[in-house]
C-alpha positions as CSV (number, residue, x, y, z in Angstrom):
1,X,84.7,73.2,120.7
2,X,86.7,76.3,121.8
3,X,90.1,76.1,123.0
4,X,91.2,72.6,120.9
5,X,92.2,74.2,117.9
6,X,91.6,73.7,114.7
7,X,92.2,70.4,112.5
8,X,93.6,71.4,108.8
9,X,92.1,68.3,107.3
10,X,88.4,69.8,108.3
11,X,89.1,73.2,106.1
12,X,87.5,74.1,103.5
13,X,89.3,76.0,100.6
14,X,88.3,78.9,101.9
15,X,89.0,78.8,105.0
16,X,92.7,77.2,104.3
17,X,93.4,80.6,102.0
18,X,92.8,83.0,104.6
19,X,95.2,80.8,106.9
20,X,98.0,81.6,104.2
21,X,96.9,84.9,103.8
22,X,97.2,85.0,107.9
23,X,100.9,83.5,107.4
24,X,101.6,86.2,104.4
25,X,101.0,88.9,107.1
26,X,102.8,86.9,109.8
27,X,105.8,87.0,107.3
28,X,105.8,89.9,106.6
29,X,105.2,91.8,109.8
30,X,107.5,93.1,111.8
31,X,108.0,89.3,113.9
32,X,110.4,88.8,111.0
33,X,112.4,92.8,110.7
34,X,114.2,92.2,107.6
35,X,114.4,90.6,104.5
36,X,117.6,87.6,105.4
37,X,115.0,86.6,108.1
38,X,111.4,86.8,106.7
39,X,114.0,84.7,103.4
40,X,115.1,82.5,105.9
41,X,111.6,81.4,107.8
42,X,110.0,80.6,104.1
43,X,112.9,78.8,103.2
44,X,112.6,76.8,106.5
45,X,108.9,76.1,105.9
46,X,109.9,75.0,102.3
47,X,111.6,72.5,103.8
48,X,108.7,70.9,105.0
49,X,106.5,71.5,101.9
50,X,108.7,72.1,98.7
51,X,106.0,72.5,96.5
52,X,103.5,74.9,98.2
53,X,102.4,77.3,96.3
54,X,101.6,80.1,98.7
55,X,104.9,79.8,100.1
56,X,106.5,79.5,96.4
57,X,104.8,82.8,95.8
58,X,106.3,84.3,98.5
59,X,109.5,83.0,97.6
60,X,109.4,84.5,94.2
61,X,108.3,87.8,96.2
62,X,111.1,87.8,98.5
63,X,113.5,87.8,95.6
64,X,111.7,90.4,93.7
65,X,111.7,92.4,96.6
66,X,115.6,91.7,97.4
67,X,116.1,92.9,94.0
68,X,117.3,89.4,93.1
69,X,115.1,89.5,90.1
70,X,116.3,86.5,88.2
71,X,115.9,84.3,91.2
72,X,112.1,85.6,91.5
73,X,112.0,84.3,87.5
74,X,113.2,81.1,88.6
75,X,111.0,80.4,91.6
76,X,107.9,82.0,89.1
77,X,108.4,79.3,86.4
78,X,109.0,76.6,89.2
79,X,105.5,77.6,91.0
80,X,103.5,77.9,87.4
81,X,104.9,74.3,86.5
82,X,103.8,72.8,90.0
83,X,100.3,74.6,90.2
84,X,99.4,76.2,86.5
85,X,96.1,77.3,87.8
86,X,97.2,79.5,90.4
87,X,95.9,82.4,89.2
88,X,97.5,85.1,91.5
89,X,101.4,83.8,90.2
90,X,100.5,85.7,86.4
91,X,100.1,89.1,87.2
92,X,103.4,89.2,89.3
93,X,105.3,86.6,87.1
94,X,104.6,89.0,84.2
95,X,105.4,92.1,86.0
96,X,108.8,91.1,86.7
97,X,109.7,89.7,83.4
98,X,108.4,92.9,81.9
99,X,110.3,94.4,84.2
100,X,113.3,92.2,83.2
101,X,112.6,93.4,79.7
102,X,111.6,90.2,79.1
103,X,109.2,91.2,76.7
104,X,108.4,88.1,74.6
105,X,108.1,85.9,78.0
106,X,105.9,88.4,79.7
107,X,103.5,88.7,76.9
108,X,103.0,84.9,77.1
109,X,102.6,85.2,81.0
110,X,100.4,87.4,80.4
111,X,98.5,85.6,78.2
112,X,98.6,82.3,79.8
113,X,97.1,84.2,83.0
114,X,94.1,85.7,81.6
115,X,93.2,82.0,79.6
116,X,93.8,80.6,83.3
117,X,91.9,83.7,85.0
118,X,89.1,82.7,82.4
119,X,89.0,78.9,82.8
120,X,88.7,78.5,86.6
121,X,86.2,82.3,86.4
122,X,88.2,84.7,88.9
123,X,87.0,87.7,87.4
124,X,88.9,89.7,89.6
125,X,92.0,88.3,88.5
126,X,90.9,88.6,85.4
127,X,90.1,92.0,84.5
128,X,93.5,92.7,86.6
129,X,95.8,90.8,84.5
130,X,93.9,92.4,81.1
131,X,94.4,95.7,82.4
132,X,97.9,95.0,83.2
133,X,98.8,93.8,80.2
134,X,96.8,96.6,78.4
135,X,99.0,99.1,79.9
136,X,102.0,97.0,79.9
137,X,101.2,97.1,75.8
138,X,100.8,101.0,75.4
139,X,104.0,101.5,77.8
140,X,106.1,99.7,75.0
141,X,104.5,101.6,71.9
């Protein structure tokens, strides 16, 4: 029926993804003009659900994003312990520890991602995270 809403228990998978994805842009947009506050609302909505992984990523995005690069590291490895088949963590958890010159962490990242990428079959992220670490390879030679 039009006009009620919608119930989150009734969602389907994919429809509760593109209501984070709808949230990411929410976060991001110009509602919330700089970093402290777009911080501060995710923090808030962590409050109510510590262990969410979209808003986890985002965390570890803020940070990274801040320049706060060790805190990103942090929130990574938190999100990856809580959910270790969110796929869309490795390539950016990698990134940053490469980054970091974290070499011998992001090559396990890396790793770890592609056998995840391959277990639950998201190609995409898949053939992104080889590639990534392909080039992440030939940059250190």
């Amino acid at each position: 029926m039009r006009g009620q809403g919608t119930r989150l228990d009734t969602l389907d998978k994919r429809q509760i993804q593109k209501l984070k994805y709808a949230t990411c842009s929410l976060i991001s947009s110009a509602t919330f003009a700089t970093m402290a506050d777009r911080l501060q609302r995710i923090l808030d909505m962590l409050s109510n659900s510590p262990e969410d992984s979209f808003l986890l990523f985002a965390l570890a995005q803020e940070h990274k994003n801040a320049g706060r690069a060790a805190e990103g590291i942090l929130v990574f490895k938190k999100l990856r312990k809580l959910h270790p088949d969110y796929v869309g963590l490795y390539y950016h958890y990698a990134a940053l520890l490469a980054d970091s010159q974290k070499n011998s962490e992001a090559e396990e990242v890396y790793q770890a991602g592609i056998a995840v990428a391959q277990k639950v079959g998201d190609q995409h992220a898949l053939a992104e995270l080889k590639n990534a670490f392909l080039n992440w390879q030939i940059e250190l030679d």
